[in-house]
N, C-alpha and C positions, 0 to 999 in steps of 0.2 A: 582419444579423449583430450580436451581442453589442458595442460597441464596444472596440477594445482600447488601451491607452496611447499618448501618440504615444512615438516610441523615445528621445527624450531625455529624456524623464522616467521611463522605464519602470526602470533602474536605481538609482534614487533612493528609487520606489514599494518594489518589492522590498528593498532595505537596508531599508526602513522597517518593511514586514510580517515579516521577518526576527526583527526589534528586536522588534519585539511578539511572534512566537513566543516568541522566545529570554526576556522577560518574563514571559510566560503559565504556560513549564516550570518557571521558578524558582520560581514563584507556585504553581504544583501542586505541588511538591517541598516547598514550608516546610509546604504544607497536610497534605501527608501525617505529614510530621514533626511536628507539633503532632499531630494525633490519636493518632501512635504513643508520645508522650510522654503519654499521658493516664492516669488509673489509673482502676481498678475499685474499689479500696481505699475509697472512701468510703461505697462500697456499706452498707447496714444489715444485712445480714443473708448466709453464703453462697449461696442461692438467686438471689438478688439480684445480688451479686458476680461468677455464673456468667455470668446473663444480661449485665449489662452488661461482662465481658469477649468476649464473643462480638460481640455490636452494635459495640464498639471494632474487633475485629479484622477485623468485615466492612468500616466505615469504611477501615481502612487499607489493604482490598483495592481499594476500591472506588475510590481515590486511585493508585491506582499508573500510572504515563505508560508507555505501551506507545513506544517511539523509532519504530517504524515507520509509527506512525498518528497521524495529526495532531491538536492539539487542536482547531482549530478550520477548517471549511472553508468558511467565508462573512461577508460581513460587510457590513451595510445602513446606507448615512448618510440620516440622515433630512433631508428638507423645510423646510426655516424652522425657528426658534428651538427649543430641545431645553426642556423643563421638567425638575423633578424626578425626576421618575419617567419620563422618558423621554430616552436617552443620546441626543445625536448621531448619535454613531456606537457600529453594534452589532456586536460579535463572535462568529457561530453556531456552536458547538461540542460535541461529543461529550459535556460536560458543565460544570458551572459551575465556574469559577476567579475567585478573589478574590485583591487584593493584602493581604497580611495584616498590614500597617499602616491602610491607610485605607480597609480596605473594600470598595477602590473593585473592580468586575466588570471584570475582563478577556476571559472566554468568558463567553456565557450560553448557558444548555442550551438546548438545540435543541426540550426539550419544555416550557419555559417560553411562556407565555401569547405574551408581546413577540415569541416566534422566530417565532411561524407566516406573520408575514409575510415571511419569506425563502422559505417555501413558497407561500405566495398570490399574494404583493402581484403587479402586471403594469401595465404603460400603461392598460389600462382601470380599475382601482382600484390605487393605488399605496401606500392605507392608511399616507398619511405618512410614504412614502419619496422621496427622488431616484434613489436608485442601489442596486443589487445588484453584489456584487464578489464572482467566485467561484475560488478557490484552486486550482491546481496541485500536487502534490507527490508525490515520486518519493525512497521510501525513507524518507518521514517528513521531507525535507529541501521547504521553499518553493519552488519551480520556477517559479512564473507565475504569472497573474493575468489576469483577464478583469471586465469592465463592463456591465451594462447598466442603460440607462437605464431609471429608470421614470415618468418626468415626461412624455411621451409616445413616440410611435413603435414600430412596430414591433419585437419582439425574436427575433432570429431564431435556430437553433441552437446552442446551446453548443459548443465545441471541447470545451473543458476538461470539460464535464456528460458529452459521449460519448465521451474517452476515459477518464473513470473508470466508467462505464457496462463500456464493452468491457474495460477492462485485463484480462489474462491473470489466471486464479487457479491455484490451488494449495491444496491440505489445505480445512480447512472452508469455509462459507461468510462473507461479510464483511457488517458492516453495510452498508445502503443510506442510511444519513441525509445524505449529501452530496448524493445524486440523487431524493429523494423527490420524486414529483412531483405538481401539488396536487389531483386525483382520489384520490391514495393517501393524502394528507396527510389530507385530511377525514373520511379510515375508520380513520387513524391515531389522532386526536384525537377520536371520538366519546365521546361521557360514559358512566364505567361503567354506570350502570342500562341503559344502552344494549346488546342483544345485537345482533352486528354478521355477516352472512352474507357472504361473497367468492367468488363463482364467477370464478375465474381462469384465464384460460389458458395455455398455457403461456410462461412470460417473463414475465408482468406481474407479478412479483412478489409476490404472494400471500401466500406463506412469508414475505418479509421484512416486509409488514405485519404481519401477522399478530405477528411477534415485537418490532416495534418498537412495536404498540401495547397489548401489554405493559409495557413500557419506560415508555410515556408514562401508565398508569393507575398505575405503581407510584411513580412520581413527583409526579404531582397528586394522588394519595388513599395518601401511605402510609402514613399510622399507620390505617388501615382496613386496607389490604391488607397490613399486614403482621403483623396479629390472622389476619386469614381466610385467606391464602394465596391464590397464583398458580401457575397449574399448565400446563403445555404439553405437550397430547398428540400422537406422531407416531407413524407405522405399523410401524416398527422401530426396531432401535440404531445400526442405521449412518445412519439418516436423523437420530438424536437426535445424533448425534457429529458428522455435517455440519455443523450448526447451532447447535454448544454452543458458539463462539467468539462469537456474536453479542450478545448480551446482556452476558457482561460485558465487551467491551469498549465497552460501555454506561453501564459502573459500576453494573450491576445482577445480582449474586452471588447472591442468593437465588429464584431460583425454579426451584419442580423442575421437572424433566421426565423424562415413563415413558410407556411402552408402555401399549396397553389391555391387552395380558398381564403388565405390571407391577403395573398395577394391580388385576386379575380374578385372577390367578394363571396361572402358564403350562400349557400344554395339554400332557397327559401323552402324549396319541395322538390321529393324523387320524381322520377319518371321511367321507364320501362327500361330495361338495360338497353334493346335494341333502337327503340330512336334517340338514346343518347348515344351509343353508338355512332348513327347518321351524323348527329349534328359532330358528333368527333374526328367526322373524316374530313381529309384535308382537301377535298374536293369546296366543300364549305365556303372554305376562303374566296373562291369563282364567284361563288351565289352571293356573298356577301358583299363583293367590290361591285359588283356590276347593281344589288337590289341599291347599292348607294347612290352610285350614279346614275341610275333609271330617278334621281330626284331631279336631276338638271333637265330643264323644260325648256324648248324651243320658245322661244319668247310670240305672245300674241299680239303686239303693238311696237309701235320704235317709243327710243326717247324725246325728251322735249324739256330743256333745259333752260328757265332764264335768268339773267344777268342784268339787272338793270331794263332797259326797255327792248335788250337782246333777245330774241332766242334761239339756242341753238340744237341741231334735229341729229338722232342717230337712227336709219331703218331697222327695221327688225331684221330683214339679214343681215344685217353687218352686226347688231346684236350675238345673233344668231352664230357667224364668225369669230368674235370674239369669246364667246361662252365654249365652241367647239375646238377650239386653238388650245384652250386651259386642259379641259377636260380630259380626264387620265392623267394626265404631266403630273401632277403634284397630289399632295393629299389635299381632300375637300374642304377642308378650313381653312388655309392657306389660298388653294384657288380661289372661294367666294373673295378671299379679299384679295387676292387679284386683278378677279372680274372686279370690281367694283373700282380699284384704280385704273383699270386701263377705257372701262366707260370713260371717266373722268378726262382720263389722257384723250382720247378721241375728241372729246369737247375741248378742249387748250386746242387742238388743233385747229379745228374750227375759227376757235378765238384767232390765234395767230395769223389766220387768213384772214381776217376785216384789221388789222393793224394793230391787237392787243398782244401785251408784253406778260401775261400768266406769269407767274413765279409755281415754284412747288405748294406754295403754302392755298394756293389759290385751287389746286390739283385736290390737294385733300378737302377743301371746303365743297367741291364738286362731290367730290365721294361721299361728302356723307351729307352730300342734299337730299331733300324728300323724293325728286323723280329719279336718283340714281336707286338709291333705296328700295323704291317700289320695283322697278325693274330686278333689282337683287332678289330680293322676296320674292319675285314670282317666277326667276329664273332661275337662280340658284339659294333655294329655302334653307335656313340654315335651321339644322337636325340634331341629335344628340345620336349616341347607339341606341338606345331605348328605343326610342321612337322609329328607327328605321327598322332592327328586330322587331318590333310589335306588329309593325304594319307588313313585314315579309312574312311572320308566321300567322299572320289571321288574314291576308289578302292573297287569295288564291290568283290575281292575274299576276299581282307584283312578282310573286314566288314562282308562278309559270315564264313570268318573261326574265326573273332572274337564274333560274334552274335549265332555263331551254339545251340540252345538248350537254346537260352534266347531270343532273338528277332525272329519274326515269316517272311516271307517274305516280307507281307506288311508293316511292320514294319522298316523293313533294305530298301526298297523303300522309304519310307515315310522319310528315314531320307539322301537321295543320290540327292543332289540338282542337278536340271536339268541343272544348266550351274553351273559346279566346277569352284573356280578359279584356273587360271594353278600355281601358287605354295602357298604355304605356307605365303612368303610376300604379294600376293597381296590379299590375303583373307578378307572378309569383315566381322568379326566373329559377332554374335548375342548375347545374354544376357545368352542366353542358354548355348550355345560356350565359355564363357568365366568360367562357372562353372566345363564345362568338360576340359576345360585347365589347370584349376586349381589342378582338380582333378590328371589330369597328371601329373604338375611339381611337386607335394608332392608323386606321385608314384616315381619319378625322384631324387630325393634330397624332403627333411625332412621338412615342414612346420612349422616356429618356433610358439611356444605357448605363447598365454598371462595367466596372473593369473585371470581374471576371466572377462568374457563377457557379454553384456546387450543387446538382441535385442528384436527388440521393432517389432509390428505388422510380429510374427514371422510366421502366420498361412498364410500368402504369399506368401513364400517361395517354391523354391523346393526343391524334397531331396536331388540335386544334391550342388543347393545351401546351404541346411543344413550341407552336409558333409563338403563343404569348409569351413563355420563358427564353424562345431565341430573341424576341426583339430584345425583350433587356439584357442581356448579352451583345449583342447587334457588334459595336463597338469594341466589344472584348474577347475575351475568353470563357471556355466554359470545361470544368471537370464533370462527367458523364457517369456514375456510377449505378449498375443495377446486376439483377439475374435473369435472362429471358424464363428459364426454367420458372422463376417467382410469379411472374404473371397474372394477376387471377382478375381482371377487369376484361369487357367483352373486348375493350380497344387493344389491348395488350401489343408491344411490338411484337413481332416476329423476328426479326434483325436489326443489331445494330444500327446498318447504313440508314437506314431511314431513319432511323432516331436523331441521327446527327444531322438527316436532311432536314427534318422540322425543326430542327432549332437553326439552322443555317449555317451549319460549322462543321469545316471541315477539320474533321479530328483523329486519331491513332485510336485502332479499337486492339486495350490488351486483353488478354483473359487470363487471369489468375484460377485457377485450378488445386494448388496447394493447400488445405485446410491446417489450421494452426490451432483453432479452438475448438473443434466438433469432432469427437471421437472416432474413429476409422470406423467401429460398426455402426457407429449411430448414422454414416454417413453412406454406409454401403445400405444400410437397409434403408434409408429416404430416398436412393438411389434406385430404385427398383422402380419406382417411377419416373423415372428422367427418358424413357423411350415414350414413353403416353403426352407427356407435357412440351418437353424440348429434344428432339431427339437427333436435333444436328449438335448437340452442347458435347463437348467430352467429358467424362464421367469425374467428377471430383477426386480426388486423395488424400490424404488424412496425413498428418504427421505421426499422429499421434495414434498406434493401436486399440486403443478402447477395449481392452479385455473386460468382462463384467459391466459392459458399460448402456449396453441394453437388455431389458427385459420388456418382454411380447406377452398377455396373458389372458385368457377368457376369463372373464369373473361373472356370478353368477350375482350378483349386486352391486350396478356401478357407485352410486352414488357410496356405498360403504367401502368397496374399494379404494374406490380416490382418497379417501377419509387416510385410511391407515398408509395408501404409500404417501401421502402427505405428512404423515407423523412419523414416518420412518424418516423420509429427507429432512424434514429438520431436524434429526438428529444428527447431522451431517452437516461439514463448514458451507456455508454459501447460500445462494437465494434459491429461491424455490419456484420456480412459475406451472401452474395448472392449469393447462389450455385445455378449453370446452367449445363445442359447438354453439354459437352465439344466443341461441334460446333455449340452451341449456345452465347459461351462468348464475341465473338465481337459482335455479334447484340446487350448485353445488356450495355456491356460496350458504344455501341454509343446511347443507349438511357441514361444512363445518364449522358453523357455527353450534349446532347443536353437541357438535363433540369438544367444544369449547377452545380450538385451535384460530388465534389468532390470525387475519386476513384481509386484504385490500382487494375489492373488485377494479379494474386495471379499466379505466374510463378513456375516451378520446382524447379527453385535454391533460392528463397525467399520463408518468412514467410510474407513477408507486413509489413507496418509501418504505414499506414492508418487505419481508423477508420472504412471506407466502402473498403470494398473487393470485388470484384467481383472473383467467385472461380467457378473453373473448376469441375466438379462431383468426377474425377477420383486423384484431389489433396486434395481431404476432409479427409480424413483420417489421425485419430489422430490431427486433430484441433476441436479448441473449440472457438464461439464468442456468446455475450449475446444474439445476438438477430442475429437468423435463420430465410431467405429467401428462399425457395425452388421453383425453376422455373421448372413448368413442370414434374413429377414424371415418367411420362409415358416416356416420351422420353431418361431419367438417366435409366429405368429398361431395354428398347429397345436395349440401344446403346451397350449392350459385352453380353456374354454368360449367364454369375452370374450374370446382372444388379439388381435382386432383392437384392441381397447382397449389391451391392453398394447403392441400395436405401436406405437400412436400418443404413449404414454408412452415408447417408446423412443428414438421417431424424434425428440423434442423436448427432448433434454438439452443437446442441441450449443449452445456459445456461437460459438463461432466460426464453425469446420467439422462438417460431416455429411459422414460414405464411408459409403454402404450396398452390401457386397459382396455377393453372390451366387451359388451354383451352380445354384441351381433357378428356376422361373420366381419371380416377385414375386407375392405374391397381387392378385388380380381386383384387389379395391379400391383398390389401390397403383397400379396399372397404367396406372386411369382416366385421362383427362386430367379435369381439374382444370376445374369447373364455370364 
């Protein structure tokens, strides 16, 4: 065990860590103050002025002391004699604090160089420490303190590491930098050129690496990443509202985060799981480069070009040569303009032979005469994605000569909707359709890149969708984080490799196995489906035993059921989430209502703010509440193709408690005893 104070000094200690909080907040408060005294005004120019009043006002966001949350939750005295550049004694916090007389560090960031070994260091390498000292605190206020040594002996488990592991939550989710543990720390701190994979199961935390080592690249590279941007993708809005508290109370305010339908554009109308499916395979990309360029047209006539009482001739085969020289080499918007200068260029040639001196300026005046133009337009038609998807999926020759020898007939069927719309604008595109739009406009013109990307429940995705998230990565880096086991989309990956293959990054796939938040039986008994869903995964483990921490029970009236284990849990610290089969949600939401128990129905675009949630099957993923309600199992596995999949995402939200109630048997898989 940790060693703890003997107790007549333990009140002494505390006064003392006190003192230095109570220091550290003053010392963050003058800091804040000094940058909100600062001006823009010296700016040279408005442009100038904008930007550096914006940078000012994220600094003073970024300074602001949350009272609830501590600044600092650890603290390491080092070994024999301190040098220069190495303090004594070190204080690990949420972010760096200086006295703003002398300089001197009162917290150092948690993602500075010096902290990681509050992460690492241990009796087998101590990396020139004596002691780890890790904080208590209840309300933002000092509570306790705990030791361990690092000069040898064993360290055995933290009090203080698992009850802030366990503590009850509420509203979003919170950072983990107090409990990072040092398997997570090392995927934390990988180097950007590093693209980083995490198959996670559920509890190990995944999501919060995943977000904190963001945190730690925009802090060690940020005048790079703060040219190129940082971007975090998650599967919905209520899953992006869970997790929007984390980062800045990070002190990191700038990075976005969006849906892949934020970023593709949202889906006008469903379509049958299996030909979105089709359109999700990476085969697609084939159909879709070649239906582009089946627009470039051997030219019917030459050019004829005149100057004065000149005129100068291009044949159509040499047309013809120069439009097949481009073609493929570059992307299509680019080539057209291209083509369109080097017609030009061929003309200056011409000139040049009867004794004219062309300049450049003379080159572009060609380019964008009427009969180079017309030759453009009729050789190389300039298109949008729209227009080229409309006319691939309602033009059965285009889609045969674009498909030939990659899609099979029923294939090219399965993807030719039985009533087209007649053009382009009126098109009702789907979720699928917007991944191959995308896929188009970056064959079109160039997808600009960010410096490094985060998406989260990546194992979702399709590869068409992957490709569109690798392009904007292209350039950079990217953090991978998901559970194959989670899966529940017909495109779902199977492996890793390929997941990294559609994004185009070659990356370290780790698997995290360790559960921190999800009770050992809660996690053995979700487990009993992991041979049905994923059955090359290794089976999760639990830190934590979970004695009493599931109940299994038939009830002979669900809707009354849920009612009462819902008013039991909230007599219990922590949030309470009620997941239902998705066309089951308003029956339980009018049950309780009628029992007059307070309630939020958990929507797409929310995370909730209530304590009782009533949750959809299909929005559970990547949320977490103390105490899990499960309505129904059989009817969550019934209702999509992978239902066992989502059941297993269901079954693994609980932090605390799991009730899975029942009126019908349990499905087979559930049933099993446990291998």
């Amino acid at each position: 065990m940790p060693a703890e104070s003997a107790a007549p000094s333990e009140p002494a200690v505390l006064a003392a860590e006190r003192a230095h909080l109570a220091e550290s907040r003053a010392a963050l408060r003058r800091m804040r103050e000094h940058a909100a005294s600062l001006s823009a005004d010296v700016a040279a120019d408005w442009v100038s002025k904008q930007f550096l009043e914006s940078l000012l006002d994220q600094r003073v966001e970024a300074l602001a002391d949350h009272p609830d949350t501590p600044l600092f939750f650890g603290r390491m005295d080092r070994a024999g004699a301190a040098g220069p550049d190495l303090p004594a004694v070190m204080y690990v916090g949420r972010r760096h604090v200086h006295d703003g007389d002398e300089g001197r560090p009162l917290v150092l960031d948690w993602r500075a160089p010096v902290s990681r070994a509050f992460y690492q260091a241990g009796p087998a390498d101590p990396m020139g420490w004596r002691l780890r000292r890790r904080f208590g605190f209840r309300a933002g206020e000092l509570t306790a303190f705990e030791d361990e040594p690092l000069d040898g002996g064993d360290i055995g488990p933290s009090r203080i590491l698992t009850e802030e592991i366990e503590r009850p939550r509420t509203g979003p989710m919170r950072d983990i930098v107090a409990t990072i543990q040092p398997e997570q720390d090392v995927i934390v701190r990988a180097d950007l050129p590093r693209s980083v994979c995490v198959q996670g199961a559920p509890g190990t935390g995944k999501t919060a690496v995943g977000l904190h080592r963001a945190a730690y690249l925009l802090f060690t590279h940020r005048e790079r990443l703060s040219r190129s941007g940082v971007l975090i993708v998650g599967p919905n809005r209520a899953f992006l509202a869970y997790i929007s508290a984390v980062l800045p109370a990070l002190g990191e305010v700038r990075v976005e985060q969006a849906t892949i339908d934020d970023l593709l554009g949202p889906p006008l109308r469903d379509e049958p799981a299996d030909v979105a499916a089709l359109k999700g395979d990476a085969r697609m990309a084939d159909v879709l480069r070649r239906a582009l360029w089946l627009h470039v047209r051997k030219p019917e006539e030459g050019l004829v070009v005149t100057r004065g009482a000149a005129r100068y001739r291009l044949a159509d085969h040499e047309i013809r040569e120069i439009a097949a020289a481009l073609r493929g080499t570059t992307r299509y918007g680019s080539g057209r303009a291209a083509f369109a200068q080097r017609l030009a260029h061929q003309i200056l040639v011409r000139m040049e032979r009867r004794g004219e001196a062309p300049d450049d300026r003379v080159q572009d005046q060609v380019a964008r005469s009427g009969p180079v133009k017309q030759v453009l337009d009729a050789v190389w038609p300039k298109v949008s994605a729209e227009q080229v998807l409309h006319r691939l999926l309602s033009d059965a020759d285009l889609l045969r000569g674009a498909a030939k020898g990659v899609l099979d007939e029923d294939e090219q069927a399965a993807l030719r909707p039985s009533r087209p719309a007649r053009s382009h604008r009126s098109a009702a595109w789907t979720a699928a359709d917007r991944a191959l739009l995308d896929e188009l406009n970056d064959l079109i013109e160039r997808t600009t890149s960010l410096g490094h990307l985060v998406v989260d429940e990546a194992q979702d995705l399709s590869a068409m969708q992957l490709r569109a998230l690798g392009r904007r990565c292209a350039t950079g880096s990217a953090t991978v984080l998901g559970d194959l086991a989670q899966g529940t989309t017909a495109w779902s990956a199977r492996t890793w490799k390929e997941v990294l293959a559609h994004l185009g990054q070659d990356g370290e796939v780790t698997e995290l196995t360790l559960g921190f938040r999800v009770p050992g039986t809660v996690l053995d008994f979700a487990a009993r489906l992991l041979p049905h869903v994923a059955p090359g995964l290794e089976r999760p483990r639990s830190l934590r035993p979970g004695a009493g921490a599931l109940t299994v029970r038939r009830v002979p009236g669900l809707a009354a059921a849920t009612v009462e284990a819902a008013r039991a849990a909230l007599a219990r610290p922590g949030s309470v989430g009620l997941i239902v089969p998705d066309a089951r949600a308003g029956e339980h939401a009018a049950a309780l209502e009628t029992a007059g128990l307070e309630h939020e129905v958990l929507g797409p675009e929310s995370a909730g703010t209530g304590r009782l949630l009533v949750i959809p099957a299909t929005l559970a993923k990547g949320l977490e509440y103390d105490h899990v309600i499960v309505a129904e199992p059989a009817a969550i596995a019934a209702a999509e193709a992978r239902g066992l999949a989502r059941l297993y995402v269901v079954l693994t939200r609980a932090v605390t408690t799991l009730t899975v109630l029942h009126e019908d048997d349990l499905p087979a898989e559930l049933a099993e005893p446990v291998p």
